[in-house]
PDB file of the backbone (N, CA, C, O) and the ligand in Angstrom, with CONECT records:
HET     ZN  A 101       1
ATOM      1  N   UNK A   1      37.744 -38.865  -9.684  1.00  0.00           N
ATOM      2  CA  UNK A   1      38.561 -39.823 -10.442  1.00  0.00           C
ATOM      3  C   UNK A   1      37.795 -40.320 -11.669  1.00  0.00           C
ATOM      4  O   UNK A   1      36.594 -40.575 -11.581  1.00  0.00           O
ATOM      5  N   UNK A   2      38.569 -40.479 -12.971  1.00  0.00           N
ATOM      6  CA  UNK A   2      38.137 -41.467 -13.305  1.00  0.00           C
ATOM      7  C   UNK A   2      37.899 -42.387 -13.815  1.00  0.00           C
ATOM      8  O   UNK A   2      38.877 -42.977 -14.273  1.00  0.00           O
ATOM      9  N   UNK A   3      36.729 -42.937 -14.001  1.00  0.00           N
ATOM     10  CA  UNK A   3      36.050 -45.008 -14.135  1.00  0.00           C
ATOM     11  C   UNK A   3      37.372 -45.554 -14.848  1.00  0.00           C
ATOM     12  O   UNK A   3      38.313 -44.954 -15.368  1.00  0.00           O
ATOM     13  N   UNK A   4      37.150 -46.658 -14.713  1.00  0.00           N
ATOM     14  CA  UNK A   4      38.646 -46.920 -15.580  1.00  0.00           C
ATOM     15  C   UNK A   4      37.635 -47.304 -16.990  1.00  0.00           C
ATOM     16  O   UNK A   4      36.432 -47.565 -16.959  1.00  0.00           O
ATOM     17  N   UNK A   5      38.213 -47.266 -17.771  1.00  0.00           N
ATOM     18  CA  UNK A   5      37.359 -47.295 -19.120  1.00  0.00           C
ATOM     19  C   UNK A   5      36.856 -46.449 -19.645  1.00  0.00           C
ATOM     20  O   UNK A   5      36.281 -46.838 -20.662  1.00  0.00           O
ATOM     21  N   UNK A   6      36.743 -45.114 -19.409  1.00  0.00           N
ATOM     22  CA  UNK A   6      36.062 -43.938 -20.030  1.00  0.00           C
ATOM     23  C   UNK A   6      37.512 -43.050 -20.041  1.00  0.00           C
ATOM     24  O   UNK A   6      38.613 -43.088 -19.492  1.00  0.00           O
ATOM     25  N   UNK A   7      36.831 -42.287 -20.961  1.00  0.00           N
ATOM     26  CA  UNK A   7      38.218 -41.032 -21.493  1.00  0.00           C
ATOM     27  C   UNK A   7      37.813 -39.542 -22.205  1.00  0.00           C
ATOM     28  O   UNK A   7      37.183 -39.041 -23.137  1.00  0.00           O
ATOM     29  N   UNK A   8      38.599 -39.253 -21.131  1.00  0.00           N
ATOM     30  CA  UNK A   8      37.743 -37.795 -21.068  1.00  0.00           C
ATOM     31  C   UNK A   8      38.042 -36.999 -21.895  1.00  0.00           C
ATOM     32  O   UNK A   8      39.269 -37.085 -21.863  1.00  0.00           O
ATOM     33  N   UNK A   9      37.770 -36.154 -22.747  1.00  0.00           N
ATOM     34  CA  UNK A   9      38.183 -34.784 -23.612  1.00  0.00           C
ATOM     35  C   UNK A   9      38.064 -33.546 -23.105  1.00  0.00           C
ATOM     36  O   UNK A   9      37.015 -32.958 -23.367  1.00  0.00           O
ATOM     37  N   UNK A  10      38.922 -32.962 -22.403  1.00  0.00           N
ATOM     38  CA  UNK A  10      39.049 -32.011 -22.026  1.00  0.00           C
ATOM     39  C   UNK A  10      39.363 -30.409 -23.034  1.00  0.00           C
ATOM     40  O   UNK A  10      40.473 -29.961 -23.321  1.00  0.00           O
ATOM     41  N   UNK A  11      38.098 -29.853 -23.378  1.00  0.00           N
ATOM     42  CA  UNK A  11      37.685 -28.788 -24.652  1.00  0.00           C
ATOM     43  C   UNK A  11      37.962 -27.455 -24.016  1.00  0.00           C
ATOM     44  O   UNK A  11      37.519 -27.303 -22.878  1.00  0.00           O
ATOM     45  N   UNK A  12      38.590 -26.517 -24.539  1.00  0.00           N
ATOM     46  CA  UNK A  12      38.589 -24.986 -23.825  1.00  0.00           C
ATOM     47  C   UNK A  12      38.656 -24.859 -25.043  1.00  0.00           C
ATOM     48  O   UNK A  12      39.424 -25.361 -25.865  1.00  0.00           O
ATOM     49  N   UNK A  13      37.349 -23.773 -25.198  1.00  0.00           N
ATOM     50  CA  UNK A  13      36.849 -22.874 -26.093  1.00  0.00           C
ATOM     51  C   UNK A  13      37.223 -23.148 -27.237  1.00  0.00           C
ATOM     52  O   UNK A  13      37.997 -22.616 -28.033  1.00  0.00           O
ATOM     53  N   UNK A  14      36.354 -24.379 -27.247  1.00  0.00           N
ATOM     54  CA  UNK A  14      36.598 -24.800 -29.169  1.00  0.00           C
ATOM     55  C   UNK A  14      37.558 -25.957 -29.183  1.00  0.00           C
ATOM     56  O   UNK A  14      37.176 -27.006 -29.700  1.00  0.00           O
ATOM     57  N   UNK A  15      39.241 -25.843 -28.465  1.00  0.00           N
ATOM     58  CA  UNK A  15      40.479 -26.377 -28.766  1.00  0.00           C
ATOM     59  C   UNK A  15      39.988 -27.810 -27.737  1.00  0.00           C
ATOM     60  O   UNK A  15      39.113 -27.781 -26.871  1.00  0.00           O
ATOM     61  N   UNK A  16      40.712 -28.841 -28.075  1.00  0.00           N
ATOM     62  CA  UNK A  16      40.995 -29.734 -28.159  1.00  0.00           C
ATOM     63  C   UNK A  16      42.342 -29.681 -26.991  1.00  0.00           C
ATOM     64  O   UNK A  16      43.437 -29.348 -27.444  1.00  0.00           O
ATOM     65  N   UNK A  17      42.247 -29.963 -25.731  1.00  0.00           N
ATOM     66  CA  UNK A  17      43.607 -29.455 -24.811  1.00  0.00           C
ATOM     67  C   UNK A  17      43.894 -31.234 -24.739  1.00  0.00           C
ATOM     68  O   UNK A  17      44.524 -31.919 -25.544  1.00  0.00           O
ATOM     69  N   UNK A  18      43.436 -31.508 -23.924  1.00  0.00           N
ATOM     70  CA  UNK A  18      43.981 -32.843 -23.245  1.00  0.00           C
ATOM     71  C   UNK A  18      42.689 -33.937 -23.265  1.00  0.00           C
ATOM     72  O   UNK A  18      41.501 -33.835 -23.572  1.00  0.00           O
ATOM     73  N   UNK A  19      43.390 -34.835 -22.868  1.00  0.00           N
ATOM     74  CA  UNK A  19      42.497 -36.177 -23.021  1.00  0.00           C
ATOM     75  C   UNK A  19      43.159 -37.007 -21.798  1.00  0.00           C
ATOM     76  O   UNK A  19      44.382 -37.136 -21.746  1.00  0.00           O
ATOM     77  N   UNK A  20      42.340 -37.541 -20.854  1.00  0.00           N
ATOM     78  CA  UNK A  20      42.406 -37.830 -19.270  1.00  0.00           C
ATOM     79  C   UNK A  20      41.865 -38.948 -19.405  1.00  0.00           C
ATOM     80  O   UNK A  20      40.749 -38.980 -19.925  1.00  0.00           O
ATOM     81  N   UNK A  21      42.512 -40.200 -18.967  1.00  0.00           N
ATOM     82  CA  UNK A  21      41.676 -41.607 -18.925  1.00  0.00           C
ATOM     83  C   UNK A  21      42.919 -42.270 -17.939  1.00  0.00           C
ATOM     84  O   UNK A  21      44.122 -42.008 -17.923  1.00  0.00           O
ATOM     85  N   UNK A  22      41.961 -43.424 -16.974  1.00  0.00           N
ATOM     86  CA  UNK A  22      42.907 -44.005 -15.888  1.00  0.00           C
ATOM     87  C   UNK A  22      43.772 -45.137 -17.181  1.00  0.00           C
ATOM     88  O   UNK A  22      43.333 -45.651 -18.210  1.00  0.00           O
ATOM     89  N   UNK A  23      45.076 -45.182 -16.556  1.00  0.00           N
ATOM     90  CA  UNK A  23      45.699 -46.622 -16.781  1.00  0.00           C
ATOM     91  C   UNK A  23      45.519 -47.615 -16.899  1.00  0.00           C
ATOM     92  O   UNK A  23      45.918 -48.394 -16.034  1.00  0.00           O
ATOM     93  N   UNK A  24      44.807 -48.092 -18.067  1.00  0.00           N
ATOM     94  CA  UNK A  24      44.459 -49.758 -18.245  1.00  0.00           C
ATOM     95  C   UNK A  24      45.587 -50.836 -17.675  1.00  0.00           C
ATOM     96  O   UNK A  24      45.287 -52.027 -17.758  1.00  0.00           O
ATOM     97  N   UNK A  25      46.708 -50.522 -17.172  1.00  0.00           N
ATOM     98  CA  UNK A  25      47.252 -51.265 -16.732  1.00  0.00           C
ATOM     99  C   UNK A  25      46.705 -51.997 -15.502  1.00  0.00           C
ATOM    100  O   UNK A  25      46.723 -53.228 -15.470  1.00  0.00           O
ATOM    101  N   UNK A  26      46.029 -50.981 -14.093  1.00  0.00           N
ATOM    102  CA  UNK A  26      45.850 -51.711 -13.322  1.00  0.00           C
ATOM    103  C   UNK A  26      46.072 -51.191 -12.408  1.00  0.00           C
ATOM    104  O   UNK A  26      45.502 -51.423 -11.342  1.00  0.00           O
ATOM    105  N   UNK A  27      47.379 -49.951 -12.660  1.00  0.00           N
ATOM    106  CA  UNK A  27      47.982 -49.269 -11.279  1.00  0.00           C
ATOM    107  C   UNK A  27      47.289 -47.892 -10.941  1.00  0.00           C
ATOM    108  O   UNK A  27      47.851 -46.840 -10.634  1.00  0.00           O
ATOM    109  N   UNK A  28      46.151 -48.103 -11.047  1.00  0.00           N
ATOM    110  CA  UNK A  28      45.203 -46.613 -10.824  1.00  0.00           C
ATOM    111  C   UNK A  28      45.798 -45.190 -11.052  1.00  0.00           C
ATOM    112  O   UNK A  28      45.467 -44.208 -10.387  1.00  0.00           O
ATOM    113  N   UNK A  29      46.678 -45.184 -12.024  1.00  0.00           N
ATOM    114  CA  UNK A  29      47.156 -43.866 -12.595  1.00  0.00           C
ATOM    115  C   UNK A  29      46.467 -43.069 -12.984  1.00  0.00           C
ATOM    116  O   UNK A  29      45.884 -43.793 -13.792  1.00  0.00           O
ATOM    117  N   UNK A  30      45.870 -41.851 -13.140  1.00  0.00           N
ATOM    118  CA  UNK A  30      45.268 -41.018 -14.196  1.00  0.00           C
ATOM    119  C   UNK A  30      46.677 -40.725 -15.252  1.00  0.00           C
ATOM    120  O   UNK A  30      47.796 -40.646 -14.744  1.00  0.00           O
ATOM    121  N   UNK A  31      46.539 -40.623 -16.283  1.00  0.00           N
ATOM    122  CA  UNK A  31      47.312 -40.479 -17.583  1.00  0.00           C
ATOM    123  C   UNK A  31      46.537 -39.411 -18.242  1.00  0.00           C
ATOM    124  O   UNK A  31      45.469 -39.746 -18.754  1.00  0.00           O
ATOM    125  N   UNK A  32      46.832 -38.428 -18.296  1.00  0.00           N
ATOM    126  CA  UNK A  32      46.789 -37.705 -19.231  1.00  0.00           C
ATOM    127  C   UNK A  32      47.891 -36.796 -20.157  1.00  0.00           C
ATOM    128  O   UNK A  32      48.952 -36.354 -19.717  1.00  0.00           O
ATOM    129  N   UNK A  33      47.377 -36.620 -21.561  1.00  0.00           N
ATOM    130  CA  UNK A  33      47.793 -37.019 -22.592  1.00  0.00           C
ATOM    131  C   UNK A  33      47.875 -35.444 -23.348  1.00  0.00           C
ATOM    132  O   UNK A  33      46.723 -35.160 -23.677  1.00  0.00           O
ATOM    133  N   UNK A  34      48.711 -34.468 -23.685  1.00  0.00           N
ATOM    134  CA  UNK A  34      48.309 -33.202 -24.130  1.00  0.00           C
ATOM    135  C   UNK A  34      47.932 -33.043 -25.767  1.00  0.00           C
ATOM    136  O   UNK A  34      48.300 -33.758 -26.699  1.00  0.00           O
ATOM    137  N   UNK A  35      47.283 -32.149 -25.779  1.00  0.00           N
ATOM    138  CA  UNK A  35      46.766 -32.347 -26.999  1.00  0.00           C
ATOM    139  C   UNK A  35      47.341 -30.929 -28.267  1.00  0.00           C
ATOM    140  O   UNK A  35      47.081 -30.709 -29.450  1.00  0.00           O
ATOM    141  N   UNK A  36      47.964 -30.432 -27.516  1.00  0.00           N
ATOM    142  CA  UNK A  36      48.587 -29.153 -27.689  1.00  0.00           C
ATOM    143  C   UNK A  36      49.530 -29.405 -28.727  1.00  0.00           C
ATOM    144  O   UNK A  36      50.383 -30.208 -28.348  1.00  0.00           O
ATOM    145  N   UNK A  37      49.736 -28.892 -30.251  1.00  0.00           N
ATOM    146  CA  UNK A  37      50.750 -29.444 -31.388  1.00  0.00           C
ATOM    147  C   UNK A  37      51.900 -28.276 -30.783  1.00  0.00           C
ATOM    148  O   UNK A  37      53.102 -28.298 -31.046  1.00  0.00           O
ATOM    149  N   UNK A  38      51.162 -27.201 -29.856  1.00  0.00           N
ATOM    150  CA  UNK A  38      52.363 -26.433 -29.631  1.00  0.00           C
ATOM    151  C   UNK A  38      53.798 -26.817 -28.147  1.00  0.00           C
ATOM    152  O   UNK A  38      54.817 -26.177 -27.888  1.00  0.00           O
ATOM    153  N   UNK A  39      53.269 -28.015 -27.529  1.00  0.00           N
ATOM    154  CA  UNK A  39      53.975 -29.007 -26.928  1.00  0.00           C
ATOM    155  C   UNK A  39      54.499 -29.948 -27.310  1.00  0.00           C
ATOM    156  O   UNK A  39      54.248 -30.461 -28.400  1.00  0.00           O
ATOM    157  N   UNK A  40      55.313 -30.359 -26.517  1.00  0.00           N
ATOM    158  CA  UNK A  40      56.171 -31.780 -26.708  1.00  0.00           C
ATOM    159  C   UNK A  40      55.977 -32.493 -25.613  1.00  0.00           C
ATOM    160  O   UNK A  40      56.319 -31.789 -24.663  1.00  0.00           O
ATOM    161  N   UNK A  41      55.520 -33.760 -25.171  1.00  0.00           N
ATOM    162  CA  UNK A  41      54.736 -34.656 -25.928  1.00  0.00           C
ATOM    163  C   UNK A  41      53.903 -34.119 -26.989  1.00  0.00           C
ATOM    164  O   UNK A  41      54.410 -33.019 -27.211  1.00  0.00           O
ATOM    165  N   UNK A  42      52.903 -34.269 -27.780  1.00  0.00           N
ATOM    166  CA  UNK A  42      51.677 -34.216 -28.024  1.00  0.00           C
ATOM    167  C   UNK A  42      51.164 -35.378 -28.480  1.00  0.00           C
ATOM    168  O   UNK A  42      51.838 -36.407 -28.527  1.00  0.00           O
ATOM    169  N   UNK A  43      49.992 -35.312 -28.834  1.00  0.00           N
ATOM    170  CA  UNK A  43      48.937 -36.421 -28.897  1.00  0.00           C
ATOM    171  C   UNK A  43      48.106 -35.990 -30.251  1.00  0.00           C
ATOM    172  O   UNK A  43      48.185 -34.810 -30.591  1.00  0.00           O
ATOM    173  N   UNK A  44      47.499 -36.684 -30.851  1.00  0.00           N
ATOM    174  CA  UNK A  44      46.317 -36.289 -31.531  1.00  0.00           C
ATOM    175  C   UNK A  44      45.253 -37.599 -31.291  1.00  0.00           C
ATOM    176  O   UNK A  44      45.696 -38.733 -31.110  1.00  0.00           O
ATOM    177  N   UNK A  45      43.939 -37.329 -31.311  1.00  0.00           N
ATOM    178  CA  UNK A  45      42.786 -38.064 -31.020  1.00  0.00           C
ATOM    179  C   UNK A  45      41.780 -37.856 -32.419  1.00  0.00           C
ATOM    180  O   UNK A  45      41.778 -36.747 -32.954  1.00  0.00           O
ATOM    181  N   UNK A  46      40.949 -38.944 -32.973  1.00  0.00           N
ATOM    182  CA  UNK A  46      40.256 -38.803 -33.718  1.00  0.00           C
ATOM    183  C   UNK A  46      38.953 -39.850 -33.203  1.00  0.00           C
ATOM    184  O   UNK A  46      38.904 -40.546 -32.188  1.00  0.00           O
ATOM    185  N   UNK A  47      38.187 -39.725 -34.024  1.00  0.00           N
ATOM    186  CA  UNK A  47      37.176 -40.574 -33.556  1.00  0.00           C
ATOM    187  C   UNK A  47      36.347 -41.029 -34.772  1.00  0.00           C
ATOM    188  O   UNK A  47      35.933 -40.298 -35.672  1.00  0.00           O
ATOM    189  N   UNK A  48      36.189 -42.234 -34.661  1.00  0.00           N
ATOM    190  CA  UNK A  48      35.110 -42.446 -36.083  1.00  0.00           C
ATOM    191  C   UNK A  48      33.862 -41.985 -35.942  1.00  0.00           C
ATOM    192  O   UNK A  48      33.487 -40.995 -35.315  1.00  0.00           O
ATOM    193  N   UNK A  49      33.058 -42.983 -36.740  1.00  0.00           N
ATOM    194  CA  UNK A  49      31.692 -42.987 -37.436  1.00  0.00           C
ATOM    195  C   UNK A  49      30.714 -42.947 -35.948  1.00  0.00           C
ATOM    196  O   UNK A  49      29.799 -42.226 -35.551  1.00  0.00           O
ATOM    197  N   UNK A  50      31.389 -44.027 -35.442  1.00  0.00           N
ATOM    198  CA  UNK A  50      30.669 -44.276 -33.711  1.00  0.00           C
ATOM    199  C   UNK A  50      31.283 -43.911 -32.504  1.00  0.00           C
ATOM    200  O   UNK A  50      30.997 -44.320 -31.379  1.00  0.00           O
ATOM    201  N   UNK A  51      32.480 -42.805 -32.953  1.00  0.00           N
ATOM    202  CA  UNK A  51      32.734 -42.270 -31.651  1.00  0.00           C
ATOM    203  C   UNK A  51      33.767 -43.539 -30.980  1.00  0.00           C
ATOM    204  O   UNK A  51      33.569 -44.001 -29.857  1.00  0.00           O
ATOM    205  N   UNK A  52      34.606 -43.878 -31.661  1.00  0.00           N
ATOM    206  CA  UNK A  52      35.065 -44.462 -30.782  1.00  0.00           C
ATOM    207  C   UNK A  52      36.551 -43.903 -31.006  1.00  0.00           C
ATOM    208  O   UNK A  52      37.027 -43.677 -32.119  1.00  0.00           O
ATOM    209  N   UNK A  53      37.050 -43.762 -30.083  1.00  0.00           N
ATOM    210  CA  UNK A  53      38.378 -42.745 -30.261  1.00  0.00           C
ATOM    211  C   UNK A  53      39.737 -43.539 -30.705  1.00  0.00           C
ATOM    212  O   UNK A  53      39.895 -44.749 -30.537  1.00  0.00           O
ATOM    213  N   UNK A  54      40.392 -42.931 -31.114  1.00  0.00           N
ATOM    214  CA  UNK A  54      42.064 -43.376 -31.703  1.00  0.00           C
ATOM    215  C   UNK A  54      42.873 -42.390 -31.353  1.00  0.00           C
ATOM    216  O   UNK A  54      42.693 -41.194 -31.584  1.00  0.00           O
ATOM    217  N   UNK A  55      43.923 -42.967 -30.695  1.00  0.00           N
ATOM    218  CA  UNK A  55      44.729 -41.788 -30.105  1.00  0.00           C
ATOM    219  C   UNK A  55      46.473 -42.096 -31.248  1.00  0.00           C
ATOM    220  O   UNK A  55      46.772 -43.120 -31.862  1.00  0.00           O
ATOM    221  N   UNK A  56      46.921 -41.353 -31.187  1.00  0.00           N
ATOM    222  CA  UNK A  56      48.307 -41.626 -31.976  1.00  0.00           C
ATOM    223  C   UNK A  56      49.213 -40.473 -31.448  1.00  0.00           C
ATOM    224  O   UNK A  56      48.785 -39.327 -31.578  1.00  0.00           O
ATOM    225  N   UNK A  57      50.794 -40.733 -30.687  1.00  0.00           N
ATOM    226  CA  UNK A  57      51.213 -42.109 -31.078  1.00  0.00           C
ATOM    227  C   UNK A  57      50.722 -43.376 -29.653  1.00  0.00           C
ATOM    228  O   UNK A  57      49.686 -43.317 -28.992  1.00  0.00           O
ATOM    229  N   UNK A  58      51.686 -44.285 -29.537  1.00  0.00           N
ATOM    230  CA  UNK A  58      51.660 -44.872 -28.293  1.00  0.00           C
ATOM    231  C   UNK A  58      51.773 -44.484 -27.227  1.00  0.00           C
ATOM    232  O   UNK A  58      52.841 -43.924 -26.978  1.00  0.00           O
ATOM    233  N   UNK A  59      51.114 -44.556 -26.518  1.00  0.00           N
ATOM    234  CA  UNK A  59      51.187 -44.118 -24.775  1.00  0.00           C
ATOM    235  C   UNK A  59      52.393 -44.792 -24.043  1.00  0.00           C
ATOM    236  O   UNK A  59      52.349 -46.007 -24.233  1.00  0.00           O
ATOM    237  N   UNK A  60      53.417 -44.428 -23.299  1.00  0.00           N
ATOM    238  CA  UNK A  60      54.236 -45.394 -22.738  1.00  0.00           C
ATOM    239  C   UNK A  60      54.361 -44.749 -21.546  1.00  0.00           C
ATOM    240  O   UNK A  60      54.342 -43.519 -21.595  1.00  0.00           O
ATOM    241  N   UNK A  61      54.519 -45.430 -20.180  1.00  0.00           N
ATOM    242  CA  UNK A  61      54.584 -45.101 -18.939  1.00  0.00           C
ATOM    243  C   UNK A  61      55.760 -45.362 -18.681  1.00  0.00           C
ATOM    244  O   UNK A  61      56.019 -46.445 -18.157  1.00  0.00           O
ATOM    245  N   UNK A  62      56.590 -44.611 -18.925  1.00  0.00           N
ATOM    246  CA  UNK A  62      58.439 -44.941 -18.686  1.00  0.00           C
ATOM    247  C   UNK A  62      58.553 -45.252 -17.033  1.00  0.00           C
ATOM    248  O   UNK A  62      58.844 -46.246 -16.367  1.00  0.00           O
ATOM    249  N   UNK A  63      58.145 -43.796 -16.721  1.00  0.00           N
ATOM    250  CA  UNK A  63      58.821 -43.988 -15.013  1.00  0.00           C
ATOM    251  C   UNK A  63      57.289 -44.417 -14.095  1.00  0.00           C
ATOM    252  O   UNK A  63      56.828 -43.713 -13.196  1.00  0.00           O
ATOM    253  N   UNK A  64      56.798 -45.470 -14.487  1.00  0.00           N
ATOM    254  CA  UNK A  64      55.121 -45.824 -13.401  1.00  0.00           C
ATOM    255  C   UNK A  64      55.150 -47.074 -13.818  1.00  0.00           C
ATOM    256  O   UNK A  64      56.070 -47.792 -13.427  1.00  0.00           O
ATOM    257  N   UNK A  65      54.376 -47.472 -14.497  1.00  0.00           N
ATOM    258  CA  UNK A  65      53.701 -48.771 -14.490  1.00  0.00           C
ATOM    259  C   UNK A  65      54.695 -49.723 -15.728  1.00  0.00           C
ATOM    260  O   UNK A  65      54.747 -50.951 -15.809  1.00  0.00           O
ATOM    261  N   UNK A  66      55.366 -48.779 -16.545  1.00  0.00           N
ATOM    262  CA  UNK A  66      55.727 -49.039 -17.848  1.00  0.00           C
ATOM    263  C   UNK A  66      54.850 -49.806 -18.995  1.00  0.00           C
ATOM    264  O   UNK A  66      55.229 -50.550 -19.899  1.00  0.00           O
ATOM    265  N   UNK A  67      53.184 -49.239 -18.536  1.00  0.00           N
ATOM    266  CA  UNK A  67      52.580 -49.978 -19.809  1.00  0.00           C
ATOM    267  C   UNK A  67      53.048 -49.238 -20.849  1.00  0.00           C
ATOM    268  O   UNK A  67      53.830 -48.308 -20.647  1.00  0.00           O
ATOM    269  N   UNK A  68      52.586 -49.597 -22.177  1.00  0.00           N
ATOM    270  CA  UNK A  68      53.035 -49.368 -23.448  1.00  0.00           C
ATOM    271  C   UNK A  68      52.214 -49.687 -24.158  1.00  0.00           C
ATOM    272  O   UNK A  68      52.118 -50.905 -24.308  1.00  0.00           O
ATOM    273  N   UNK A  69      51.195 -48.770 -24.965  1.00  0.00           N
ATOM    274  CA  UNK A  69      49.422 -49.355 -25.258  1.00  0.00           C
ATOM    275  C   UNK A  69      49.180 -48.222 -26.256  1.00  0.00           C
ATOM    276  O   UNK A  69      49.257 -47.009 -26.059  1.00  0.00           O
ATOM    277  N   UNK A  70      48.834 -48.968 -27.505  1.00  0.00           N
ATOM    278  CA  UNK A  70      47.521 -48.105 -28.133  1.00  0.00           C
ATOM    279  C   UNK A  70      46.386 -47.996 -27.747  1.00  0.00           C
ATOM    280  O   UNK A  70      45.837 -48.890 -27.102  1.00  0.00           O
ATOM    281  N   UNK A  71      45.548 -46.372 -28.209  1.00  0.00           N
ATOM    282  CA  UNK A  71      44.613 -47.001 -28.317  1.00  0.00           C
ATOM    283  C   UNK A  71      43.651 -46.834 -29.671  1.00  0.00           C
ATOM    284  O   UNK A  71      43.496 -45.761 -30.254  1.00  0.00           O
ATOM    285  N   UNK A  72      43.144 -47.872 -29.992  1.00  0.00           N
ATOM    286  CA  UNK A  72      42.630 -47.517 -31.445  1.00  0.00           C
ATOM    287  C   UNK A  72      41.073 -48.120 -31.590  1.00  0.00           C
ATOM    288  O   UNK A  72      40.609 -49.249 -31.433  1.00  0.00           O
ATOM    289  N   UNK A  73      40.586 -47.047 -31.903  1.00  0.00           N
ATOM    290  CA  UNK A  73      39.036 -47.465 -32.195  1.00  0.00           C
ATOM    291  C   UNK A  73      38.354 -47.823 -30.465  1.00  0.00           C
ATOM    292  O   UNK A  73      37.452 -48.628 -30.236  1.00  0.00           O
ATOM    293  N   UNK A  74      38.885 -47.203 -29.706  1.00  0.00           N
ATOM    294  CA  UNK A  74      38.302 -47.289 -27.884  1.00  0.00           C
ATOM    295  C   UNK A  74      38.532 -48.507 -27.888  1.00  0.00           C
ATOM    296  O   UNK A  74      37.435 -49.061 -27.815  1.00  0.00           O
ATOM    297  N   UNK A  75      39.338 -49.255 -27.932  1.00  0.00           N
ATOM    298  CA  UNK A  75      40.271 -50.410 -27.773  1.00  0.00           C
ATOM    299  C   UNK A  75      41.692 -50.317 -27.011  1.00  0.00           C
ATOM    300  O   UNK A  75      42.474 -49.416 -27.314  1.00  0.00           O
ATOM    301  N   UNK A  76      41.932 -51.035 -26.256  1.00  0.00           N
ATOM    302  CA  UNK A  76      43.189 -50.946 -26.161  1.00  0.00           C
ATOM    303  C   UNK A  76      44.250 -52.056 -26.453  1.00  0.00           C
ATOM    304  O   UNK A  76      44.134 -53.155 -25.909  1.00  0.00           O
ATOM    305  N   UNK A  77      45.068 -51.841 -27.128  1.00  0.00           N
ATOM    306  CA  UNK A  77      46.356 -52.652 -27.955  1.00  0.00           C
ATOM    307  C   UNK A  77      47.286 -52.685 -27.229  1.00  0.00           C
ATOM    308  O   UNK A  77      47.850 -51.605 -27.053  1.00  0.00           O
ATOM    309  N   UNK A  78      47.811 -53.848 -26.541  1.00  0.00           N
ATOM    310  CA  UNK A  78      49.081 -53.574 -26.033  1.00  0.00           C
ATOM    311  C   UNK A  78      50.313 -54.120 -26.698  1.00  0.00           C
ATOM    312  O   UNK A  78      50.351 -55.128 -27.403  1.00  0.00           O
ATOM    313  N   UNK A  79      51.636 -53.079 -26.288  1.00  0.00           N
ATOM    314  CA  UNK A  79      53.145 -53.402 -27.332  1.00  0.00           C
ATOM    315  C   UNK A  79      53.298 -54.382 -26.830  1.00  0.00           C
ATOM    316  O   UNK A  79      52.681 -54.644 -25.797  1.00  0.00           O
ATOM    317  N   UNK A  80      54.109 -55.188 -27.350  1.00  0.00           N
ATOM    318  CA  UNK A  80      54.711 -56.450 -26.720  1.00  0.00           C
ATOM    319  C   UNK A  80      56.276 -55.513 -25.709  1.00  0.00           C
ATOM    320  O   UNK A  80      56.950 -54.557 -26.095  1.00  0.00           O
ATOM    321  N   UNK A  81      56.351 -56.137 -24.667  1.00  0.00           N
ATOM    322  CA  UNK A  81      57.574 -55.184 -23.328  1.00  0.00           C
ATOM    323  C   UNK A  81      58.993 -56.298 -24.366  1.00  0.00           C
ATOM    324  O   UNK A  81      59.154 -57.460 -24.740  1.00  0.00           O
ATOM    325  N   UNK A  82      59.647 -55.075 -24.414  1.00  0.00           N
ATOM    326  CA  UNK A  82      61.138 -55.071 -24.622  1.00  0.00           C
ATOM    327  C   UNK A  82      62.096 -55.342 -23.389  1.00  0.00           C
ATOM    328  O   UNK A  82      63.317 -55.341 -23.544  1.00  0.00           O
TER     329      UNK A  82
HETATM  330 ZN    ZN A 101      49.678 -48.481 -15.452  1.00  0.00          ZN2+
END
C-alpha cells in the first residue's frame, strides 16, 4: 500500500503511465490516475524546480468518497462540494 502522502510515478520504458497515491480524503482508497493522452480519463503531471508535483485536471471520486481535490505544487487543494 501506499503511505498516505507520497505519490508514486509509475515509468515503463521512458513513458510516463500512471501516477498512484492514497486518497487524501481519509477513506484509504488507492487512486490512481492514467497518464496515457491515448485514454480517456487522462492526467498530465509536472513537477517544478523542487520536485514537487502538479497534477491537472481535478481528481473527483464520483462513485467513493466524492472528494474533489487538486493537486498543485504536492499540495492538496480542495473544491468547495456542490
Ligand atoms: Zn476519499
Amino acid at each position: 500500500m501506499i503511505p498516505q502522502g507520497e505519490l508514486w510515478l509509475v515509468v515503463d520504458a521512458g513513458v510516463k503511465k500512471w501516477v498512484c497515491f492514497k486518497c487524501p480524503g481519509g477513506c484509504d482508497v488507492q487512486i490512481s490516475l492514467s497518464l496515457n493522452p491515448s485514454r480517456r480519463p487522462c492526467w498530465s503531471i509536472e513537477s517544478d524546480f523542487w520536485g514537487r508535483p502538479s497534477i491537472s485536471p481535478s481528481i473527483h471520486q464520483h462513485d467513493l468518497c466524492n472528494c474533489h481535490f487538486w493537486i498543485k505544487k504536492g499540495r492538496i487543494l480542495w473544491c468547495p462540494r456542490v
